[in-house]
C-alpha positions as CSV (number, residue, x, y, z in Angstrom):
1,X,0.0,0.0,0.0
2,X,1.3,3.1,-1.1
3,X,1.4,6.3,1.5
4,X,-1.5,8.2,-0.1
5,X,-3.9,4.7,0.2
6,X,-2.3,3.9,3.8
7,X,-3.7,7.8,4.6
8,X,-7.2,7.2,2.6
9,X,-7.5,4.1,4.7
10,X,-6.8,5.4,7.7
11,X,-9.3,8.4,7.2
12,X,-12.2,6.4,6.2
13,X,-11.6,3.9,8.7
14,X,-11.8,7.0,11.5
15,X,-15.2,8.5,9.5
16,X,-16.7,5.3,9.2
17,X,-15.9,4.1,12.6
18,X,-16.9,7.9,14.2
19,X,-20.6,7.5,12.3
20,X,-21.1,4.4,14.0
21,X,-21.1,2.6,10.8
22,X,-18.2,0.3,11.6
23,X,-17.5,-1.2,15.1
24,X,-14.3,-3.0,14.9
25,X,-11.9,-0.1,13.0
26,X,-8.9,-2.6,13.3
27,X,-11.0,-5.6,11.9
28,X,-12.0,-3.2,9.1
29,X,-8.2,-1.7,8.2
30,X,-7.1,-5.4,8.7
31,X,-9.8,-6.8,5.7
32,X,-9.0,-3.2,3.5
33,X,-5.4,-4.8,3.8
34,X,-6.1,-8.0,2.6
35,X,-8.0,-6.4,-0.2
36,X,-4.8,-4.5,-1.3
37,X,-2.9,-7.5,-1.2
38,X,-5.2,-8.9,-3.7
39,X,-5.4,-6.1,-6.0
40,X,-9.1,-5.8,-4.9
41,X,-9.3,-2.4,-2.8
42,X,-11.2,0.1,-4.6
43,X,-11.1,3.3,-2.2
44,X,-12.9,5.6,-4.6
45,X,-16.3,3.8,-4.4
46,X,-15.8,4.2,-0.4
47,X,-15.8,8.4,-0.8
């Protein structure tokens, strides 16, 4: 994961999980991970 996608992560994990729309922000950074590992993250639909 490049810098710019680690920081994109990180924000949306910290909205998301702030809404109340995610409770477990490190389950949810951990799977976004695992996407990027498999060329499957797609940020952009996320914003």
């Amino acid at each position: 994961m490049g810098f710019q996608v680690a920081t994109a992560a990180f924000a949306l994990v910290f909205r998301k999980h702030s809404a109340g729309e995610v409770a477990s922000p490190d389950g949810y950074l951990r799977r976004m991970v695992e996407k990027a590992g498999a060329g499957k993250l797609h940020l952009e639909r996320s914003f």
